[in-house]
KEBAMI-457106 format. One line per field, with one value per residue (C-alpha): residue number from 1; residue in one letter; x, y, z. Coordinates in Angstrom, 1 decimal, always signed. Example, Ala and Ser with C-alpha at 12.3 -4.5 7.8 and 13.67 -1.06 7.14 Angstrom:
! KEBAMI-457106
k <- 1	2
r <- a	s
xx <- +12.3	+13.7
yy <- -4.5	-1.1
zz <- +7.8	+7.1
***
This chain:
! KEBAMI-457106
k <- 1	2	3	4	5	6	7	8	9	10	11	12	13	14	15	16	17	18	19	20	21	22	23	24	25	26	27	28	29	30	31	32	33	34	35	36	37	38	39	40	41	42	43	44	45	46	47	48	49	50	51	52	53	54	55	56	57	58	59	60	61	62	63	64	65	66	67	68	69	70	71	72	73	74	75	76	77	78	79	80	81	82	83	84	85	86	87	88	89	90	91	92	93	94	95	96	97	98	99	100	101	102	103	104	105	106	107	108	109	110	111	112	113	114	115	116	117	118	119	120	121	122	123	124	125	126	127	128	129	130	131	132	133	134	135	136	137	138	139	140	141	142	143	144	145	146	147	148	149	150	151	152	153	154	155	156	157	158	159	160	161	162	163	164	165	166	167	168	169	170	171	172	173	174	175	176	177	178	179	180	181	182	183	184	185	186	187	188	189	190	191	192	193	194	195	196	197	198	199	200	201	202	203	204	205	206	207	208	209	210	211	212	213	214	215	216	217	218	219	220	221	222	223	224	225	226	227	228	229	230	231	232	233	234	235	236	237	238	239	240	241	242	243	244	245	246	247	248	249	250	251	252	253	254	255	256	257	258	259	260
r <- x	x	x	x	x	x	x	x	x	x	x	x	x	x	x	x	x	x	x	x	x	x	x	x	x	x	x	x	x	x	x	x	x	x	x	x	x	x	x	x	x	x	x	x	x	x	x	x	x	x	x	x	x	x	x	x	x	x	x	x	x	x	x	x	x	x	x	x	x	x	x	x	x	x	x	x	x	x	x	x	x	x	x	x	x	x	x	x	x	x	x	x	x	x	x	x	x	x	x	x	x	x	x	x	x	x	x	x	x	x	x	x	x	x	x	x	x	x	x	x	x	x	x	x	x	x	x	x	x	x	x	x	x	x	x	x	x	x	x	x	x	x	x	x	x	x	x	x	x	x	x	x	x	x	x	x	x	x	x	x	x	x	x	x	x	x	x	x	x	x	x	x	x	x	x	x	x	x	x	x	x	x	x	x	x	x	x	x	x	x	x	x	x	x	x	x	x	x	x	x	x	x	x	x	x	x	x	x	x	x	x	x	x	x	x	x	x	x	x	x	x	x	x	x	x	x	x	x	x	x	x	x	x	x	x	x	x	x	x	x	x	x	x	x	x	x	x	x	x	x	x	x	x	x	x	x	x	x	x	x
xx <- -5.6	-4.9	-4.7	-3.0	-0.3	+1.8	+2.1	+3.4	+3.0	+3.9	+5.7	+7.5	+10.5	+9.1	+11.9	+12.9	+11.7	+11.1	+9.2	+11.7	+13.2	+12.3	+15.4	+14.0	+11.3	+10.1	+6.8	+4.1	+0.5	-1.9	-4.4	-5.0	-7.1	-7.5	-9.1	-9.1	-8.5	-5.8	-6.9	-6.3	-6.6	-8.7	-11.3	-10.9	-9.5	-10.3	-7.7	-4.8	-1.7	-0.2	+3.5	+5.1	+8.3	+8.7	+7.2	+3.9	+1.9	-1.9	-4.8	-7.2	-9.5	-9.8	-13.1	-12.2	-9.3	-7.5	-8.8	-8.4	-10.8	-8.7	-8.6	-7.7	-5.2	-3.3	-2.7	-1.9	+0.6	+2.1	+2.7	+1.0	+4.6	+5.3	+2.9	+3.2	-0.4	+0.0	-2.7	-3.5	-1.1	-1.7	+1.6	+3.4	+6.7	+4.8	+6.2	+4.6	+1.2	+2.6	+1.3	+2.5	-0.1	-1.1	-3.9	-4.7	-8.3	-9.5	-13.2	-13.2	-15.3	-12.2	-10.6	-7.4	-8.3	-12.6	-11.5	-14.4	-14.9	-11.8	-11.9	-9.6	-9.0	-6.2	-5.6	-3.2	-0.8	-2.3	-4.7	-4.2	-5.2	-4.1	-4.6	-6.9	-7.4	-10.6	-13.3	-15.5	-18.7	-19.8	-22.7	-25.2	-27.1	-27.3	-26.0	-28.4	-27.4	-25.7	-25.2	-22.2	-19.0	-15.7	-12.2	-9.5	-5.9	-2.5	-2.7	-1.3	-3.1	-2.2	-2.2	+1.4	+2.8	+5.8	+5.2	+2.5	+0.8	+2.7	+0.0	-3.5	-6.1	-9.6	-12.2	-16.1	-17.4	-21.1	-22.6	-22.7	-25.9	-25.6	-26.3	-24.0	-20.8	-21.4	-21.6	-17.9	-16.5	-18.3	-15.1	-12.8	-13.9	-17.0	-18.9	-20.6	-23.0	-20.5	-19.2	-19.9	-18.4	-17.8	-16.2	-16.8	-16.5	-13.5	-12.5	-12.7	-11.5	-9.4	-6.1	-2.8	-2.1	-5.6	-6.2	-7.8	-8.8	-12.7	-15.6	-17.6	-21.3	-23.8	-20.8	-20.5	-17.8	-20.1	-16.8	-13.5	-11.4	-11.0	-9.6	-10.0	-8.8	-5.0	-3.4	-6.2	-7.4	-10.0	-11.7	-15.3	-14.4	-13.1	-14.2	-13.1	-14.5	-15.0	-16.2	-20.0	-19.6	-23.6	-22.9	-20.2	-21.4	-22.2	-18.0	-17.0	-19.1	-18.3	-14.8	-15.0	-16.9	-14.4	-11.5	-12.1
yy <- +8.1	+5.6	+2.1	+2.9	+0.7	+4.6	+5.3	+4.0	-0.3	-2.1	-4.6	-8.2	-9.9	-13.2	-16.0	-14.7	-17.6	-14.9	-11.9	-9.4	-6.1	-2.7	-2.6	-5.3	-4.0	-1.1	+0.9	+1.9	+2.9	+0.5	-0.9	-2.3	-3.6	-1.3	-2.4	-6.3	-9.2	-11.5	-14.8	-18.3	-19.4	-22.1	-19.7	-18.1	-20.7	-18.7	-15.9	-15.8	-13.3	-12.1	-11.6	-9.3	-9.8	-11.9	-9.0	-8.8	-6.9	-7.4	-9.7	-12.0	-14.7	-18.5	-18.3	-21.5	-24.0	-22.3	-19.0	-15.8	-12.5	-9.7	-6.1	-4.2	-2.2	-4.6	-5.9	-2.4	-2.9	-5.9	-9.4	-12.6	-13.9	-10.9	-12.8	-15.5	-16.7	-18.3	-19.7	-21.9	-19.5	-17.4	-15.9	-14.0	-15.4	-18.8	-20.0	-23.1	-23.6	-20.8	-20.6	-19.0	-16.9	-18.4	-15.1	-12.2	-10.5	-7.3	-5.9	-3.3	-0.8	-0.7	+2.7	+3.3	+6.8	+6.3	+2.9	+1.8	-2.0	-2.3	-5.9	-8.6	-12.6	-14.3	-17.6	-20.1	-22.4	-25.5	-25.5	-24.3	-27.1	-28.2	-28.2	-25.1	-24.1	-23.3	-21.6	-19.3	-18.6	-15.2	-13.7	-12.1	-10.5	-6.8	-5.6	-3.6	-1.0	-1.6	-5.2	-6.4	-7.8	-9.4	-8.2	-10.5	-9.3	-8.5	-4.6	-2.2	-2.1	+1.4	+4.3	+5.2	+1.5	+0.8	-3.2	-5.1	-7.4	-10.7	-12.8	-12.4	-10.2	-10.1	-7.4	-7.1	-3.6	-2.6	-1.5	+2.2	+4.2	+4.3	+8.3	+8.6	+7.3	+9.7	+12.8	+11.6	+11.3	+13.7	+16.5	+13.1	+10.7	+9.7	+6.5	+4.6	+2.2	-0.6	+0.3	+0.7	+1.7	-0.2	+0.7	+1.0	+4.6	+5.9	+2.4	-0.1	+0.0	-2.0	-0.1	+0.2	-3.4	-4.5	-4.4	-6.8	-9.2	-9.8	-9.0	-11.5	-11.6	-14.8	-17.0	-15.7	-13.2	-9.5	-7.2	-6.6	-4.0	-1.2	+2.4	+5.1	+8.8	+8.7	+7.2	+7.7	+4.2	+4.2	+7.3	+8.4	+10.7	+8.3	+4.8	+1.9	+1.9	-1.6	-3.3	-4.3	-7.9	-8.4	-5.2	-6.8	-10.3	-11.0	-10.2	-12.0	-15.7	-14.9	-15.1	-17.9	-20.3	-19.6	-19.9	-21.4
zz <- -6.7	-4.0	-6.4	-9.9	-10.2	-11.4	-7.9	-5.1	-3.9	-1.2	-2.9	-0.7	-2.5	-3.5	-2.8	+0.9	+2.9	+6.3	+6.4	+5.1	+6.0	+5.3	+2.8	+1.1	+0.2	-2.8	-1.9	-4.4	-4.2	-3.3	-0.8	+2.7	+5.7	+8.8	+12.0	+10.7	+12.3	+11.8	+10.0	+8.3	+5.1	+6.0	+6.7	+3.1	+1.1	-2.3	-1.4	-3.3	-3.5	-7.0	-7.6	-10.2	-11.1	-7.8	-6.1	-3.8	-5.8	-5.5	-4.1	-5.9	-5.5	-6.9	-8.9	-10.9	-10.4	-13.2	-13.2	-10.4	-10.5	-9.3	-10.1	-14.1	-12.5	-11.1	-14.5	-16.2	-19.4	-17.8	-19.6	-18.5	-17.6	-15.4	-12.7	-10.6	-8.3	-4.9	-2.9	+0.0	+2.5	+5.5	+5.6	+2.6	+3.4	+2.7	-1.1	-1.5	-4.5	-6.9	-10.5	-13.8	-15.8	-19.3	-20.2	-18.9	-19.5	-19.1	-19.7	-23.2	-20.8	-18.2	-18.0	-15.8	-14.8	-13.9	-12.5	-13.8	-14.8	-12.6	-12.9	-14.7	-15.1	-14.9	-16.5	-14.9	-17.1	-14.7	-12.1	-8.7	-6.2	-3.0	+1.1	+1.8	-1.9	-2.9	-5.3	-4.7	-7.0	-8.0	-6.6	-9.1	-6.6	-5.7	-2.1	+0.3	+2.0	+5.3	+4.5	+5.4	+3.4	+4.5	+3.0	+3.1	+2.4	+3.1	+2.9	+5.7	+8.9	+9.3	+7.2	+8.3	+7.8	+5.5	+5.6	+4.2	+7.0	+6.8	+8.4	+6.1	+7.8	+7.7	+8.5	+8.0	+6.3	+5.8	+2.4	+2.4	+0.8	-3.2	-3.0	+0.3	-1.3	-4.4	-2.4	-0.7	-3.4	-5.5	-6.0	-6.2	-8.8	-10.2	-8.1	-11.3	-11.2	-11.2	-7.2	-4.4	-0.8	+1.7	+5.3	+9.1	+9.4	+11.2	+12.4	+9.6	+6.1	+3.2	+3.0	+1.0	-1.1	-0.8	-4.5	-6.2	-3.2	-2.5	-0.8	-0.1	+1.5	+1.7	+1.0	-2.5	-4.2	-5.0	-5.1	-5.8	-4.0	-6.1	-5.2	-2.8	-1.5	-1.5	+1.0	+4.1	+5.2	+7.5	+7.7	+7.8	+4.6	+2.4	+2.4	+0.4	-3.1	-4.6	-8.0	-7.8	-9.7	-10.7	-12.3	-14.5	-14.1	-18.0	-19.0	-16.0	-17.0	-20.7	-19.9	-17.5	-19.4	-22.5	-21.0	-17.4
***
């Protein structure tokens, strides 16, 4: 189980104003970007990063000016005033544009061990706006295979690493076959009709404190980075699992136009 919040994180102190050391830091499970690029955040203004408890704890995306789309699991038994949002920064060391959480929401079908409707919203206490800070709007259409997606994130660029990446990386994946990432992960977890995989097979992948930043294809948002084998990033035997938003669309808009 690669992404439950249980195990272990890469997690960054929130108020250091450098990138900090290794004793500094507390690791539990989650995910990452392998084989990326580094990037701006000008190029993907909608990207935020979630703190817990000052932490670095998760990734997420701007779908409204007060509203982010990031991943169930990242939200687990926590309280809305456990989090704090940032967003308009490359760099995780950057402080500036932070936001309290007013609501959190999470879908009735989610379950924390299927990772299924692995999908959550957070509602600011006042809108996030500013220099490179951005929306993105959801796609409702459904991915072909081999289409391609780009990941955005802060997640270890190597399965091995004890850091997250301080400057935000980027990385493009293709769509794998519906009936090839079932057989994968066939002996593992069940793929449902609400994911699908995503990777570059042996070279590219999302990796450890990925979660709940997007996918995006055709300029709109279609996933949300789910879960995966463990701790292996980037192999051919266990791609990146992700949320398939059109499947989940109808909570998601629910939620948004009631609260967003």
């Amino acid at each position: 189980m690669r992404f439950s919040p249980t195990l272990l994180l890469i997690l960054l102190m929130q108020r250091t104003l450098t990138y900090p050391t290794t004793s500094e830091l507390q690791v539990q499970r989650e995910r990452r970007i392998i084989g990326g690029e580094p990037a701006r955040i000008e190029q993907v203004p909608y990207l935020v990063n979630i703190r817990l408890n000052r932490l670095f704890h998760c990734g997420g995306s701007l779908v409204t000016s007060r509203c982010v789309l990031t991943a169930a699991h990242c939200i687990s038994h926590h309280l809305p005033n456990d989090f704090v949002v940032r967003g308009g920064n490359t760099l995780l060391s950057d402080v500036e544009n932070w936001r309290t959480v007013k609501r959190v929401f999470v879908p009735p079908e989610y379950n924390n061990r299927t990772f299924d409707h692995d999908v959550a919203i957070m509602r600011l206490n006042t809108k996030l706006q500013g220099v490179n800070i951005k929306p993105i709007t959801i796609g409702d259409f459904a991915l072909a295979q081999g289409e391609y997606v780009t990941v955005s994130g802060w997640g270890l660029t190597r399965e091995n690493a004890v850091l997250p990446s301080n400057h935000m990386q980027t990385v493009r994946l293709h769509v794998l076959e519906q009936k090839q990432c079932k057989a994968i992960y066939g002996d593992y977890r069940n793929v449902t009709d609400t994911m699908f995989c995503a990777s570059v097979p042996g070279q590219k992948d999302a990796c450890l404190a990925d979660s709940g930043g997007p996918a995006v294809a055709r300029g709109r948002l279609v996933g949300v980075v789910s879960w995966g084998k463990g701790r292996e990033c980037g192999r051919a035997n266990s791609p990146g699992v992700y949320v398939r938003l059109n499947m989940v669309k109808k909570w998601l808009m629910h939620i948004l136009y009631k609260h967003c």
